[in-house]
C-alpha positions as CSV (number, residue, x, y, z in Angstrom):
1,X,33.2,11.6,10.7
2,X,34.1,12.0,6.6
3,X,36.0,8.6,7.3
4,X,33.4,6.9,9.1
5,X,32.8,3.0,7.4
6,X,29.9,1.0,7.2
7,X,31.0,-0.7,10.5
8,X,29.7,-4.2,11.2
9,X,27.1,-3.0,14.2
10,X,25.6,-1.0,11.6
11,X,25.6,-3.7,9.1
12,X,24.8,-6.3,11.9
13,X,21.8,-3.7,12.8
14,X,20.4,-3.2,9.3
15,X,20.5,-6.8,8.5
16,X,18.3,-7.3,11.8
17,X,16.0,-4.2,10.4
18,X,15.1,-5.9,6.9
19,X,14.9,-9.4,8.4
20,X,12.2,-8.2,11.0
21,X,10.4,-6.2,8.6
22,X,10.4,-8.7,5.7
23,X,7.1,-9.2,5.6
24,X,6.3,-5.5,4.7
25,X,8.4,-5.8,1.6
26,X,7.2,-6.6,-1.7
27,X,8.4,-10.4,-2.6
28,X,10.2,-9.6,-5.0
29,X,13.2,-7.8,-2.9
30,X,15.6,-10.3,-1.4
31,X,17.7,-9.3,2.3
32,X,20.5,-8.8,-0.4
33,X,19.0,-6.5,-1.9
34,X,17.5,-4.4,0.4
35,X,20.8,-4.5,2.4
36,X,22.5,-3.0,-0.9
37,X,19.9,-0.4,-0.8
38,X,20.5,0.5,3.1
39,X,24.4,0.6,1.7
40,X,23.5,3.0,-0.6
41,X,21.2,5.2,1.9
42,X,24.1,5.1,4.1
43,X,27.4,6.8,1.6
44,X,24.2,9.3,0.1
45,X,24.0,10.7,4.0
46,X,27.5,10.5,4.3
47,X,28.1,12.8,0.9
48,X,25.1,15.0,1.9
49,X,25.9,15.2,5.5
50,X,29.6,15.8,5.7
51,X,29.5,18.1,8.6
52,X,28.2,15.7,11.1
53,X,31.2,15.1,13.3
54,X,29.5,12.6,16.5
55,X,29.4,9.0,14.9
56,X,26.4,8.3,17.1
57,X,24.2,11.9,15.7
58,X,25.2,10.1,12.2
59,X,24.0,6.7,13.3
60,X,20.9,7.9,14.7
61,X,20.2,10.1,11.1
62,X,21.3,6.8,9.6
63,X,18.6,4.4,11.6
64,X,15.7,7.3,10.8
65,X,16.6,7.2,7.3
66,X,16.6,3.3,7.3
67,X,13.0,3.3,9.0
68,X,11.5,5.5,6.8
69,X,13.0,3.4,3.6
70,X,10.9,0.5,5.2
71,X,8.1,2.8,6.1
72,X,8.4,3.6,2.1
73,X,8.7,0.2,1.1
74,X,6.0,-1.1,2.7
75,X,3.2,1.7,1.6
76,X,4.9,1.2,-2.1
77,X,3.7,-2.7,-1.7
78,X,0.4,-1.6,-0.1
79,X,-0.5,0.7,-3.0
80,X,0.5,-1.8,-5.5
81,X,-1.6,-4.4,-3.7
82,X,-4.5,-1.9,-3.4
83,X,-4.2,-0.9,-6.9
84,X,-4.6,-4.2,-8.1
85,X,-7.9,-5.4,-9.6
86,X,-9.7,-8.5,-9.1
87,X,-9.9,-9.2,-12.8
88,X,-6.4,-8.7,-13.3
89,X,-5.4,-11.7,-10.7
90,X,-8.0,-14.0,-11.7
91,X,-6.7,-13.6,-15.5
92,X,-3.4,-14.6,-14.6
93,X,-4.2,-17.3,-12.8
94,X,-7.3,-18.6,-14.3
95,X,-7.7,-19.7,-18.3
96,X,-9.8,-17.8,-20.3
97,X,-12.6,-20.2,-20.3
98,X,-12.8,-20.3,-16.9
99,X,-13.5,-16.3,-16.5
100,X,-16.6,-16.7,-18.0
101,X,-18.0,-19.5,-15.7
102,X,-18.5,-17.4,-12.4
103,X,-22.6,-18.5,-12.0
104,X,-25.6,-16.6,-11.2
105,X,-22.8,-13.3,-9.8
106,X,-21.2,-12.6,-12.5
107,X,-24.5,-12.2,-14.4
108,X,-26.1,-10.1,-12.0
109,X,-22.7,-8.1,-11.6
110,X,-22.7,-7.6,-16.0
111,X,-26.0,-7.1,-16.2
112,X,-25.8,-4.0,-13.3
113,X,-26.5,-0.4,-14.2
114,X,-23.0,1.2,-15.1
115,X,-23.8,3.8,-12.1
116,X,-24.1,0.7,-9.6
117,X,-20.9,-0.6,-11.2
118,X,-19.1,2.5,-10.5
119,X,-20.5,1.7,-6.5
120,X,-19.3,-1.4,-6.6
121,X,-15.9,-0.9,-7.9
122,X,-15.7,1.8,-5.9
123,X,-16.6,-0.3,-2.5
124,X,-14.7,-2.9,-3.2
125,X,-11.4,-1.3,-4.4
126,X,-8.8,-1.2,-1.3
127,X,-7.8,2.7,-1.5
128,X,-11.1,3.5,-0.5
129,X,-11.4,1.2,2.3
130,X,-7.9,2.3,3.7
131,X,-9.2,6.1,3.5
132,X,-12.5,5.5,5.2
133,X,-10.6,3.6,8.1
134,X,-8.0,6.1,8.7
135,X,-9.5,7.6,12.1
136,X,-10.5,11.0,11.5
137,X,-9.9,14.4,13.7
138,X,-12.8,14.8,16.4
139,X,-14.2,17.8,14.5
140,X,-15.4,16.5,11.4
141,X,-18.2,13.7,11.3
142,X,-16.6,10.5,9.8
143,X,-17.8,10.7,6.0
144,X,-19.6,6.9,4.9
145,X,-20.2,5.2,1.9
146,X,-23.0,7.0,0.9
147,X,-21.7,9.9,1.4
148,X,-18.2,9.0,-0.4
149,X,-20.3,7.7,-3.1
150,X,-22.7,10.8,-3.3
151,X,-19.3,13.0,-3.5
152,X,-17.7,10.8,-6.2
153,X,-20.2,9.5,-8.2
154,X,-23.4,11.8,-7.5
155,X,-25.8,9.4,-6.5
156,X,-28.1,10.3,-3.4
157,X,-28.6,6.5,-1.7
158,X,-25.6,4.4,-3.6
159,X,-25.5,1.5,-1.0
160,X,-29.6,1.4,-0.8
161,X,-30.0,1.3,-3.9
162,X,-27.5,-1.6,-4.6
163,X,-29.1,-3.2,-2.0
164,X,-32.4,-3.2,-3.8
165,X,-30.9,-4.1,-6.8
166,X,-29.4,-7.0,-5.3
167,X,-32.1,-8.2,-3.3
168,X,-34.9,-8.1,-6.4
């Protein structure tokens, strides 16, 4: 196996890999790129894993290592996008003048109770929307937004109370 080469079914597999699962990548990465990276996975299993003697045990390490590197990419891109603010898009897209022009919302949002602020910032961030629809285990009571709220921020009726607010 030490003189195994990146053979063209494995190239010819990879390449069909990162062209299905394209979409999960950041935009940034081309298929050249990624398929550079997959070369590079490959010869770091082949200096770690020397003693592996069956081509198809090493191909099979190989294609786990290469679904886990999209598996990897992909959540990379999904905290990024998570992690991104509202603000920060609409400042890069929108000039300055523009930001402050947002109507009757923005005004009501600026002129919020910092707590409230925290609630909404909070509800509307995407990390804690992906961790309140991960399904839970059967034991434990699915926790909501009050009581995520409660538990974070240390107020007793978050949501009815931005409601309120809202509504008056």
């Amino acid at each position: 196996m030490a003189g195994e080469p990146w053979t063209p079914e494995l190239k010819r597999w990879t390449s069909f890999q990162i062209t299905k699962n394209m979409w999960r990548f950041d935009p940034m990465y081309e298929h050249d790129d990624l398929m550079q990276e997959a070369l590079i996975k490959f010869y770091k299993l082949k200096t770690k894993y020397p003693d592996v003697e069956k081509v198809s045990h090493f191909n099979a390490l190989y294609k786990t290592s290469i679904n886990n590197l999209i598996i990897d990419k992909a959540r990379e891109r999904r905290k990024r996008l998570a992690d991104t603010r509202i603000d920060d898009v609409l400042e890069d897209q929108l000039p300055e003048s523009a930001l402050s022009n947002f109507g009757a919302t923005a005004i009501i949002l600026q002129e919020m109770p910092d707590e409230l602020k925290a609630a909404v910032h909070l509800l509307t961030s995407g990390r804690v929307r992906l961790k309140l629809d991960r399904p839970t285990k059967k034991l434990r009571s699915r926790e909501n937004h009050n009581a995520r709220l409660k538990r974070r921020l240390g107020l007793d009726d978050a949501v009815g109370t931005l409601k309120a607010y809202l509504t008056s």
